[in-house]
C-alpha positions in Angstrom: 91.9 2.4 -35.9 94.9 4.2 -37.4 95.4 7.7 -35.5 98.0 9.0 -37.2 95.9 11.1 -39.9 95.8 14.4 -37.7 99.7 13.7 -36.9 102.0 17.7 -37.8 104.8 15.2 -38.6 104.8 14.5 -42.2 107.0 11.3 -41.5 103.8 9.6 -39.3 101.4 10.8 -41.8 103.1 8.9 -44.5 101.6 5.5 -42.4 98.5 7.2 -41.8 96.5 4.5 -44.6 98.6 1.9 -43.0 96.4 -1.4 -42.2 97.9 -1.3 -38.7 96.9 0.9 -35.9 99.0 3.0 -35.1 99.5 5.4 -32.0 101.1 8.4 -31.7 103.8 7.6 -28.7 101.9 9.3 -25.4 100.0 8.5 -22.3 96.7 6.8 -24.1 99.0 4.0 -26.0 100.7 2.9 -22.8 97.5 2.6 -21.2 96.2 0.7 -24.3 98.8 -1.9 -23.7 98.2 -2.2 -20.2 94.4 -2.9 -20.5 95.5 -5.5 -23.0 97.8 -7.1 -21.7 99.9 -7.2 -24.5 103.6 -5.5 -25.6 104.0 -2.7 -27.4 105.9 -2.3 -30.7 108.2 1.2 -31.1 108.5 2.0 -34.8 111.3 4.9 -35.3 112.2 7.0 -38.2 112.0 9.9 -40.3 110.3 10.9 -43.9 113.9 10.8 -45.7 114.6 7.6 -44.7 114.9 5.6 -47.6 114.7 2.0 -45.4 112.3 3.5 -43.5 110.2 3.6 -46.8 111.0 0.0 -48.1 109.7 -1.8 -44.3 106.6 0.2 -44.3 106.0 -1.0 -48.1 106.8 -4.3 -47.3 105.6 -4.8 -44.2 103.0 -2.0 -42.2 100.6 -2.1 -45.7 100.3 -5.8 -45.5 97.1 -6.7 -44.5 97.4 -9.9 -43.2 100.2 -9.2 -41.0 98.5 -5.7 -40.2 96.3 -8.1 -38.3 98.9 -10.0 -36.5 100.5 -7.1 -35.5 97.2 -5.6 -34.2 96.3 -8.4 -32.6 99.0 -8.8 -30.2 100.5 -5.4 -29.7 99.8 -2.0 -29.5 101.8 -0.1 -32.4 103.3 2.9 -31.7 105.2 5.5 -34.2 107.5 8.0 -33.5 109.0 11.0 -35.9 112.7 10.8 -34.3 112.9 14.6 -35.4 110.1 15.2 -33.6 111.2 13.2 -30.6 114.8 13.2 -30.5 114.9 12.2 -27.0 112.3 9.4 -27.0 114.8 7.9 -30.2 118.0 8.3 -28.5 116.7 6.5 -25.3 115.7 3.5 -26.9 118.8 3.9 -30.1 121.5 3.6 -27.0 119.4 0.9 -26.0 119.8 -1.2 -29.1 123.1 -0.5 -29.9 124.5 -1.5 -26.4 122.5 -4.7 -27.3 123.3 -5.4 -30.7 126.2 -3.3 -31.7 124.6 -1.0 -34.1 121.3 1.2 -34.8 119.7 2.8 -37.3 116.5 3.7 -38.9 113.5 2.6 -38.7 114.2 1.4 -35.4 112.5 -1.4 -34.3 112.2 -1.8 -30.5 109.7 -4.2 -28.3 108.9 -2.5 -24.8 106.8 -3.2 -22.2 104.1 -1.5 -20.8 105.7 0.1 -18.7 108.3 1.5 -21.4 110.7 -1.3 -21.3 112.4 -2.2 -23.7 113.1 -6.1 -24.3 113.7 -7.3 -27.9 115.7 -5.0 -30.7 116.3 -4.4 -34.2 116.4 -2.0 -36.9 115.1 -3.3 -40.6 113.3 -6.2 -40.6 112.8 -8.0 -44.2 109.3 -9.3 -45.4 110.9 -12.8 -45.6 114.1 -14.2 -44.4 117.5 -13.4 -45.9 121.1 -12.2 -45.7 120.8 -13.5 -41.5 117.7 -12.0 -40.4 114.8 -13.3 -39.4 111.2 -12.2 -41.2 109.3 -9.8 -40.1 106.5 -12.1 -39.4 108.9 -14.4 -37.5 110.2 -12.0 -35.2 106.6 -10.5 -34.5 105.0 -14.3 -33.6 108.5 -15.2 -31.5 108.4 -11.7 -28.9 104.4 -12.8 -28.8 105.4 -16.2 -27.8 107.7 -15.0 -25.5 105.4 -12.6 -23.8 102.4 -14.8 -23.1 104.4 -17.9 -22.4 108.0 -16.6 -20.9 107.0 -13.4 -19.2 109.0 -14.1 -16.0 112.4 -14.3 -18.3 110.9 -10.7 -20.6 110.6 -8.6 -17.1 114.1 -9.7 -16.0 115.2 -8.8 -19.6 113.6 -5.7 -19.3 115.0 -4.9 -15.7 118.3 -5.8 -16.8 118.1 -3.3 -19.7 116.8 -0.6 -17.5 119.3 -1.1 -14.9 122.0 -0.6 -17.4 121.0 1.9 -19.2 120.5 4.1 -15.5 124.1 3.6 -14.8 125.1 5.3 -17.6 123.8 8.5 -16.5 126.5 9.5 -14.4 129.8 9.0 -16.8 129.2 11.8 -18.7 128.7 13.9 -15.5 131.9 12.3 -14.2 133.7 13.3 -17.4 132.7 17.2 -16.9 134.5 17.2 -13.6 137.8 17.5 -15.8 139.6 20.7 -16.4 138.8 23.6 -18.8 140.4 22.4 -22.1 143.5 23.9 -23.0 146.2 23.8 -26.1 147.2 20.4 -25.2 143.8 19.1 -25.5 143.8 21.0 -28.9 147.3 19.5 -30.4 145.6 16.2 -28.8 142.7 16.7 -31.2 144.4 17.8 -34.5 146.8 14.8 -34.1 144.3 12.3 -33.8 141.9 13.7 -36.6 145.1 13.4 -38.5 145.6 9.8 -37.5 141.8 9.1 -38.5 142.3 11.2 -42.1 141.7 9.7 -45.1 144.6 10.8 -47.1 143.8 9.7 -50.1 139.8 10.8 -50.6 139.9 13.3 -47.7 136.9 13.5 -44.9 137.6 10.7 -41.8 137.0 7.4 -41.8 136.1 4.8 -44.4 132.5 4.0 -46.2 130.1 5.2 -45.2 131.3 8.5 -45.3 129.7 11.8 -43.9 130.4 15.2 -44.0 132.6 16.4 -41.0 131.0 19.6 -40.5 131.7 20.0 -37.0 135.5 18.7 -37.0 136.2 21.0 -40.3 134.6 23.9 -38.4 137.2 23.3 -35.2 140.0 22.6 -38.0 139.7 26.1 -39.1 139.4 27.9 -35.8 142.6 26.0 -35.0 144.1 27.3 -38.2 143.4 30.3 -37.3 144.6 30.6 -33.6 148.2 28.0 -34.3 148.7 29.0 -38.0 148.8 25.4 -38.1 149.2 24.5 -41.7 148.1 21.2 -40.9 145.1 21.6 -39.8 144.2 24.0 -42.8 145.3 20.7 -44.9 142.7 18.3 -43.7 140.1 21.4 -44.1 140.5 22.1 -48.1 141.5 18.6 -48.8 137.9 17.3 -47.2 135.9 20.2 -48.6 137.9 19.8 -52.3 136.8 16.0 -52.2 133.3 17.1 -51.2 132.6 19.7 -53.5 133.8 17.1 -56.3 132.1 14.2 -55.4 128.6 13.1 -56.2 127.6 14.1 -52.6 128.0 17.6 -53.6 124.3 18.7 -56.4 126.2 19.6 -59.5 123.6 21.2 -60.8 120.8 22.7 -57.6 124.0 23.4 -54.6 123.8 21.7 -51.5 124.8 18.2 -50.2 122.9 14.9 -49.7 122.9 13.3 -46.3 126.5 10.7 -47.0 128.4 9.1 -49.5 127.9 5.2 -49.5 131.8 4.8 -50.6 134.5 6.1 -49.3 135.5 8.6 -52.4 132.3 10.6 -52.0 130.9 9.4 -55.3 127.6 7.7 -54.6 125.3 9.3 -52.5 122.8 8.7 -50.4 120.3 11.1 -51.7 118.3 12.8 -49.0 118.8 15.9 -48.4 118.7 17.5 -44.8 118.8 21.2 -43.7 121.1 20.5 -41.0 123.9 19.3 -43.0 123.5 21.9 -45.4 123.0 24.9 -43.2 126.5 23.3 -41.7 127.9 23.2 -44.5 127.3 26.2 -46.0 129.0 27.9 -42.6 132.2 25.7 -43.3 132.4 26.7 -46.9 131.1 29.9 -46.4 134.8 30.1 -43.7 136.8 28.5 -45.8 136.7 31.3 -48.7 137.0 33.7 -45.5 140.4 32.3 -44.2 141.5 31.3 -47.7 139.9 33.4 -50.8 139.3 30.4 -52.1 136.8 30.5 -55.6 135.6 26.5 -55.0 134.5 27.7 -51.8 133.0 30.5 -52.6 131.4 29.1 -55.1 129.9 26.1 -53.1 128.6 28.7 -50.4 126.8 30.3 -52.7 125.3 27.1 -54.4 124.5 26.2 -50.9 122.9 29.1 -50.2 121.1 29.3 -53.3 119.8 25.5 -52.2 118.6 26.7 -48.8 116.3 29.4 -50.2 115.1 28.0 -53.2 114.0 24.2 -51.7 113.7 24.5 -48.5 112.0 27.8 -47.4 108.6 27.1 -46.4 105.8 29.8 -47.2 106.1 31.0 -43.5 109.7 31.8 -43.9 110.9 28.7 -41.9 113.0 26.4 -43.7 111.8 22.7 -44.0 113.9 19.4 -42.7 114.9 17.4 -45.7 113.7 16.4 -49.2 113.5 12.9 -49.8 115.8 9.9 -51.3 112.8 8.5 -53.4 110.9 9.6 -56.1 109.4 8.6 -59.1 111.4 7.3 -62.3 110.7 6.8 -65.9 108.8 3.3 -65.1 106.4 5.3 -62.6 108.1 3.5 -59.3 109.9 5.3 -56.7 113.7 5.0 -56.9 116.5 6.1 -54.7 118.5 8.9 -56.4 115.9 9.0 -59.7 115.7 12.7 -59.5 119.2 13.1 -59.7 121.0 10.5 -62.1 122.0 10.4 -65.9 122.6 8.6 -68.2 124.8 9.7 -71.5 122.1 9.4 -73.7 120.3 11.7 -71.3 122.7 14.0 -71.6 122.6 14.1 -75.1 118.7 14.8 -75.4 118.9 17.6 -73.4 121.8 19.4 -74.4 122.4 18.2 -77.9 125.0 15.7 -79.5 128.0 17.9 -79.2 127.1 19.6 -75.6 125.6 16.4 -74.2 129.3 14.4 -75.3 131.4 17.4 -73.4 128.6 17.7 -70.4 129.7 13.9 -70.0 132.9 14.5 -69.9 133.0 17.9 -67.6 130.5 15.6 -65.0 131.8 11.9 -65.2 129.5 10.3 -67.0 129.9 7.6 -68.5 128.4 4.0 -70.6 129.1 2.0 -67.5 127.4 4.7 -65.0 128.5 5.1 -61.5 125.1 3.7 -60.1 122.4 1.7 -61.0 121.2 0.4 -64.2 124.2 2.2 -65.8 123.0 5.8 -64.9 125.6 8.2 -63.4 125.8 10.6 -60.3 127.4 14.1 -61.3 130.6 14.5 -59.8 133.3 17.5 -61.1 136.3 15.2 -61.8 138.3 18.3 -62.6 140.5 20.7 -60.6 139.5 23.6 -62.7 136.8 26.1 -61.5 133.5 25.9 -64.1 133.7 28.6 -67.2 131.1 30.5 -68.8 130.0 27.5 -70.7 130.1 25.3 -68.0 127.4 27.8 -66.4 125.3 27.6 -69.3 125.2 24.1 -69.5 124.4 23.5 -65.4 121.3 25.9 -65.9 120.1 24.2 -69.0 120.6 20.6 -67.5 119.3 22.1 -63.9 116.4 23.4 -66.3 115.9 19.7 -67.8 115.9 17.8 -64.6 113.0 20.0 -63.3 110.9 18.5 -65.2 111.3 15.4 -63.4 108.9 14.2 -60.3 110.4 16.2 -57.6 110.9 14.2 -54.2 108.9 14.7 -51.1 109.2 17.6 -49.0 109.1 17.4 -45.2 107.3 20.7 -44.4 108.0 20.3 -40.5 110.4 23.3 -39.5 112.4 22.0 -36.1 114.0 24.5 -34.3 117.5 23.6 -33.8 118.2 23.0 -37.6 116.3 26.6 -38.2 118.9 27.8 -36.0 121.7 26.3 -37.3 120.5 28.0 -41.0 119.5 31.5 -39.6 123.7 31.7 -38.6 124.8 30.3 -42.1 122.7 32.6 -43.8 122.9 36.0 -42.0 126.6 35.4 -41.9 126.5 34.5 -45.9 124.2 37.8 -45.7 126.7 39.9 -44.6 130.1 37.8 -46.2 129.0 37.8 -49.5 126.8 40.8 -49.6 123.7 38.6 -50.3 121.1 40.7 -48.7 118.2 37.4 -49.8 120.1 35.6 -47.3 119.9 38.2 -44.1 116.6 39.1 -45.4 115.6 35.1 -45.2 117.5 34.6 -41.8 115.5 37.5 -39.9 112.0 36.2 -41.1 113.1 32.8 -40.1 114.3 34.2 -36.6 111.0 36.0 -36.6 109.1 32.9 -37.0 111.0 30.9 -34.7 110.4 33.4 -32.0 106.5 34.1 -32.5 105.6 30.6 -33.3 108.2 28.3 -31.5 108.4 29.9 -28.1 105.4 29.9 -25.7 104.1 32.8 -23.4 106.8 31.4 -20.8 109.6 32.1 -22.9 109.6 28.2 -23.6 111.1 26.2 -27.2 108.3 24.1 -28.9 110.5 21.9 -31.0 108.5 21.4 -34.7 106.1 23.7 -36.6 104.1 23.0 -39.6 102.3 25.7 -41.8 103.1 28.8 -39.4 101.4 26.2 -36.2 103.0 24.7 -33.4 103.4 21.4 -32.8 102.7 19.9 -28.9 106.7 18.3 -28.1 108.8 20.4 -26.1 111.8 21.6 -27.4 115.2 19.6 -25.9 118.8 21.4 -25.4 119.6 21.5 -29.1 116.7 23.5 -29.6 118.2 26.0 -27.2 121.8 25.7 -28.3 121.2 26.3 -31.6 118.3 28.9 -31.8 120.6 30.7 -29.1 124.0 30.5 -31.4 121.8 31.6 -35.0 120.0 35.0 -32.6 123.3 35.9 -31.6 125.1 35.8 -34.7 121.9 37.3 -36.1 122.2 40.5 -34.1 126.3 40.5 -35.1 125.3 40.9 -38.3 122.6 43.6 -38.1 123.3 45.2 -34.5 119.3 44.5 -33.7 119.5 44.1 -29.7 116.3 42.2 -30.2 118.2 39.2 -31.1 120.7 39.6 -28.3 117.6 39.6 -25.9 116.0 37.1 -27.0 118.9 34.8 -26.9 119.6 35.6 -23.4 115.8 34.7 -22.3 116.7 31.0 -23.9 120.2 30.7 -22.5 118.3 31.5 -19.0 116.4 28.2 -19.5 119.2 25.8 -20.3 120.7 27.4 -16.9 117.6 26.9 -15.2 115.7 23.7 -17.1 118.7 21.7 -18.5 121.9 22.3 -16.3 122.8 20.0 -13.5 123.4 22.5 -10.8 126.7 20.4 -9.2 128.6 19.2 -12.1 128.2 21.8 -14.7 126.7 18.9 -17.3 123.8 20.0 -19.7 121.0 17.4 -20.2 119.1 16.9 -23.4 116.0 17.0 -21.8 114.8 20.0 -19.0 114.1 18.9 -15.6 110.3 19.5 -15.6 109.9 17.4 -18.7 108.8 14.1 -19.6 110.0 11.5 -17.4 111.5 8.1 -19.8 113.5 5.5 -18.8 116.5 7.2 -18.1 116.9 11.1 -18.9 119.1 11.5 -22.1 122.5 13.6 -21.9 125.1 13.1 -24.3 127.9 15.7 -25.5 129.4 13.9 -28.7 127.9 15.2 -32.0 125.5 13.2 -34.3 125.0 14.4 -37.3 124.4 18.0 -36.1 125.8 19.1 -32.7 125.4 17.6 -29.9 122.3 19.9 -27.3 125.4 20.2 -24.8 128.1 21.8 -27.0 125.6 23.9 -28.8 124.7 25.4 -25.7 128.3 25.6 -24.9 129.0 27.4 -27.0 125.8 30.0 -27.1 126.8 31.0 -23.5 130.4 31.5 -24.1 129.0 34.0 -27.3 126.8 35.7 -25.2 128.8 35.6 -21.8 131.6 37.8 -24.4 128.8 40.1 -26.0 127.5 41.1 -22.5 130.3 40.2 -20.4 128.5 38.1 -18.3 130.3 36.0 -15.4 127.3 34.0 -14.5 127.3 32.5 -18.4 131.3 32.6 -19.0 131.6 30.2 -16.1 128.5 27.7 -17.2 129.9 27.8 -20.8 133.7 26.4 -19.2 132.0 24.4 -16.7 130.4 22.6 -19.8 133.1 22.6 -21.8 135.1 20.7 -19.5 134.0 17.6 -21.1 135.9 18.1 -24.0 138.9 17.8 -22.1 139.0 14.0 -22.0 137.5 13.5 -25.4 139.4 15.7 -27.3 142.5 12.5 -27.1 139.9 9.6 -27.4 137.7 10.4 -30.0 137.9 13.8 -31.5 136.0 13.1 -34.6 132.7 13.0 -32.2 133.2 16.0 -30.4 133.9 18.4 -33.1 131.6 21.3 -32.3 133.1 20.7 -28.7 136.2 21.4 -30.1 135.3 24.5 -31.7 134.4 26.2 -28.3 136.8 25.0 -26.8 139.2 26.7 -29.3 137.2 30.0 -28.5 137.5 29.7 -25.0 141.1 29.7 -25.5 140.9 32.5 -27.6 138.6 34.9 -25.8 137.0 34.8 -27.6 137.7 38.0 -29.2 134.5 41.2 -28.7 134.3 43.7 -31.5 131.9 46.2 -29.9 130.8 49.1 -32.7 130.1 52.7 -31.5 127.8 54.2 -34.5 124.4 54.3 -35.7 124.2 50.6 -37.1 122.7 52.5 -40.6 125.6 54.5 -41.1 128.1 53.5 -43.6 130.9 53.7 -42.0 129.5 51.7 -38.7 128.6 49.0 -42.0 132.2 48.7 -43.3 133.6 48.3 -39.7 130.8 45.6 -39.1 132.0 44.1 -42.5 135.5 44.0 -41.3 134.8 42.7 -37.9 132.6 39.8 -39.6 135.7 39.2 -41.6 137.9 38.0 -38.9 138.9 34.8 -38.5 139.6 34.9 -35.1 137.9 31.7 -33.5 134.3 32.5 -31.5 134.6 36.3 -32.5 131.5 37.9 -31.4 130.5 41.9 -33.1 128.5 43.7 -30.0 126.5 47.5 -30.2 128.8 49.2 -28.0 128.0 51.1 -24.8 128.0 54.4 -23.8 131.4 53.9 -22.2 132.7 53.4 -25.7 132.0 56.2 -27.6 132.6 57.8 -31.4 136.1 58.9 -32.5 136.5 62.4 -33.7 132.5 61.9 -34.2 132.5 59.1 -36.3 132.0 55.1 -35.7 134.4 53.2 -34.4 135.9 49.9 -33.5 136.7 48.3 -30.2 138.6 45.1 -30.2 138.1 43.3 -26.7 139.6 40.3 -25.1 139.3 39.3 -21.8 138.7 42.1 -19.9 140.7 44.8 -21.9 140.1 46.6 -24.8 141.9 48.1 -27.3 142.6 51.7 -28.4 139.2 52.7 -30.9 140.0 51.8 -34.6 138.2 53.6 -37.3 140.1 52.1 -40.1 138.2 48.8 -41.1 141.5 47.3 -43.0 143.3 48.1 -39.4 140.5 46.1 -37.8 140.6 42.9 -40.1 143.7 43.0 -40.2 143.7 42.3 -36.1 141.2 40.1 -36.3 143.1 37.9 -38.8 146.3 38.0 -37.1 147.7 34.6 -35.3 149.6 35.1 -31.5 152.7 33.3 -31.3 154.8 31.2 -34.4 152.6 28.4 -35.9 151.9 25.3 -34.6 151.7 21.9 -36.8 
């Protein structure tokens, strides 16, 4: 009996016709396997994930080894989004044993929770190394009826190891608070890791850096370092270029397959493009920039049109997959042309210069000679280039239209309500403030319980049953407070604090400082998950980081100043020895150094005036700048609104000038630093 048919997650209800019988991962499916006698199988992944798609088609709707499987395990599936900490468990598991993971995630556990045997994508038949399927299902059955002395030590083994590791990221915090040294120690490594001639880090495949370009411009801003401004519009130039970048809808897919951000891989995740849109969205702010404007605003435009979910939430991802013209579903079908495609749609004379302006060409950059849209050119799109992305944008929404995962998660929600109220406010889009307070609203009257508790996924305005994990509270913290910077509504600042309380309380390790992904009072797994190196959103620790530093300078709180250091410290070591992974660490760490810098406004947050000196503050580039309702202590000028500048524990003489108050928040202490 399948049970996957009442499932919230859209990923586990995509196997809910499946021939095997699946469990949801839980108390009764460990029992199951005890009663039995028999192992269980772990399948992880998410509803974007194109492999993810091609093993369940191949494999989980095969009857006849449906019946295998059922037969001598008990199945269980797991949404990793839903259950990030029941995936990263099990994912450091395989990796440690086979030197690499990914999704679907294939793991063979015990019991008891276990795990003995690993894998990731397992092919219908043998080829290119691996092992069927079939094969590897009848050899961990073999192994467990007749070699079930050697699977427990295995599984011990396993175990043991993965406990030890709990402890080095604990001894790691017990470094120093991270100073400019640890900063130049970062920028020169990224530097050593750029790719200088495609931009972004690393070779293929190739992701966006939204967390290192985020510290890169905080540095910038703090050094002057011209340098570190470099690696920023160089990467976010490539990006906005490549075929990663949507042409013709805004926003980015998940990675680029190569190295020169030309082929994508075409799901498309809010995370990354509520990261994103921050990045660009600071970019035009440091720089003026019109490609990075202009992305921002294609971003945004993304955001609100495709992912905004009927209850104001905004949904996970849209698919790879969808249909084509020969009625199967393709990778990248929804977004591909071909020249004669062009032509069809546009006309022989437009389709021919459409070609041109997007790199289209006979040969195609992808499969079966069709084309991803990439900008080749350095110019900015004209008048008639405008024309021609709404007709073609018109044209290919006619097309079948990928799936939609409707499941809003928490974190990533929180990570968009910050993009977008500060896109609100930046580029006087009053859709986007307006979409960021309902989705702030939503988060807090459906995702929190009566105990001030995170759940960590709805679906269609209800709650689903997993707990919410740090990220949850990092980021939902970070979006409320830079909710109530842009619209002075104390309700966010509150709110945030009750959160914050609970990582303090529920997540913080009371001797070392370190944050755990998990809260203390939660579900007990084989080891208790704590990692402070971003994936691809920020890592649970550094997002909370860097909440309590925001709100420890917005209420100047010592109880939340010192947590945020004491979790900072982390990024000490690993700022030298692998800066690309702690990016977001980074980024606090540069506003610790800074400050970070208070604005607190004395005015009635309506006024006009109070609005232009909220504008100017929101303007600054000054790294962690926080904008706070000031207190009675700090009152009008001459009777109108006005301005303090804080850092530290002083403050400034009132400003009531807005160009005098950006232009402090924009200027750099000392002579530049490369």
């Amino acid at each position: 009996m399948n049970r996957l048919a009442d499932a919230t997650s859209p990923y586990l209800q995509q196997h809910a016709d499946n021939p095997v019988d699946w469990w949801e991962w839980g108390d009764e499916a460990f029992a199951a396997a005890r009663e039995r006698d028999v192992p269980i199988l772990l399948s992880v992944g998410y509803a974007a994930c194109h492999w993810c798609h091609v093993m369940a088609h191949e494999s989980f709707e095969d009857a006849g080894l449906a019946e295998y499987l059922n037969e001598h395990f008990v199945a269980v599936k797991v949404d990793r989004e839903e259950r990030p900490d029941v995936d990263a468990v099990y994912m450091e598991a395989v990796q440690a044993a086979t030197g690499q993971g990914g999704w679907p995630m294939t793991v063979f556990l015990t019991p008891e929770g276990e795990p003995f045997y690993f894998g990731t994508y397992f092919p219908p038949q043998p080829r290119h190394g691996l092992p069927s399927f079939r094969q590897v299902l009848e050899g961990v059955a073999d192994a467990w009826r007749g070699r079930r002395e050697e699977v427990a030590e295995v599984a011990h083994r396993i175990v043991h190891e993965l406990s030890g590791r709990g402890g080095v990221y604990a001894g790691l915090a017990a470094a120093d608070v991270p100073g400019a040294e640890a900063m130049r120690q970062a920028l020169a490594g990224l530097g050593r890791e750029f790719d200088e001639r495609n931009g972004g880090f690393g070779g293929a495949p190739k992701f966006p850096p939204s967390m290192v370009l985020e510290f890169l411009l905080r540095h910038h801003a703090a050094t002057g370092s011209r340098a570190a401004l470099d690696l920023v519009e160089r990467t976010c130039a490539a990006m906005a270029r490549g075929g990663i970048h949507d042409q013709l809808g805004g926003g980015f897919a998940r990675y680029s397959v190569d190295a020169r951000w030309v082929v994508p891989h075409f799901e498309k995740m809010l995370y990354d493009n509520a990261l994103l849109l921050r990045v660009y969205l600071h970019l035009w702010r440091a720089t003026g920039s019109p490609l990075a404007r202009r992305v921002a605003e294609d971003t945004a435009d993304f955001l609100l049109r495709e992912l905004r979910t009927p209850e104001g939430g905004f949904a996970s991802a849209l698919d790879a997959d969808s249909a084509g013209p020969d009625g199967g579903h393709h990778e990248g079908a929804f977004y591909v042309w071909t020249p004669g495609q062009l032509v069809d749609a546009l006309g022989e004379e437009d389709g021919r210069r459409a070609a041109e302006r997007y790199g289209v060409t006979p040969q195609g950059t992808f499969e079966e000679g069709a084309s991803v849209l990439q900008w080749p050119g350095e110019d900015e799109p004209g008048d008639a280039d405008e024309q021609t992305r709404v007709r073609l944008l018109a044209t290919r929404d006619l097309r079948p239209r990928p799936a939609r995962d409707e499941k809003v998660v928490a974190a990533w929600n929180g990570l968009a309500i910050a993009a977008l109220a500060e896109a609100g406010a930046l580029l006087d889009r009053p859709d986007c403030l307006d979409a960021a307070v309902v989705a702030a609203a939503l988060l807090l009257d459906v995702h929190r319980d009566a105990a001030g508790r995170l759940c960590r996924t709805s679906r269609d305005g209800v709650a689903g049953k997993n707990a919410g994990v740090l990220e949850d509270y990092g980021d939902v913290a970070e979006g409320l407070l830079v909710l109530h910077g842009v619209t002075g509504d104390t309700r966010w600042l509150d709110a945030a604090g009750d959160l914050l309380d609970v990582v303090l309380t529920r997540f913080t390790d009371e001797t070392s400082g370190a944050l755990y992904d998990t809260p203390s009072d939660g579900e007990q797994l084989i080891r208790r998950p704590q990692d402070p190196t971003d994936n691809a959103a920020p890592s649970g620790w550094t997002a909370a980081a860097g909440a309590l530093l925001s709100y420890a300078a917005l209420t100047d709180s010592e109880r939340h100043r010192t947590a945020a250091e004491r979790a900072s410290t982390v990024v000490t070591p690993l700022a030298g020895q692998a800066p690309r992974f702690v990016g977001w660490g980074l980024a606090v760490a540069q506003a610790l150094l800074d400050g970070p810098r208070k604005v607190a406004l004395a005015g009635a947050p309506d006024d006009p005036a109070t609005a232009a000196l909220r504008l100017a503050a929101l303007s600054g580039t000054a790294p962690g700048l926080v904008v706070a309702v000031a207190g009675p202590e700090q009152p009008l000028v001459d009777g109108s609104p006005a301005a303090y500048l804080c850092r530290g524990f002083v403050c400034e003489a009132p400003v009531t000038d807005p160009k005098w108050l950006a232009e402090g928040l924009r200027s750099v202490p000392g002579p530049p630093q490369e």
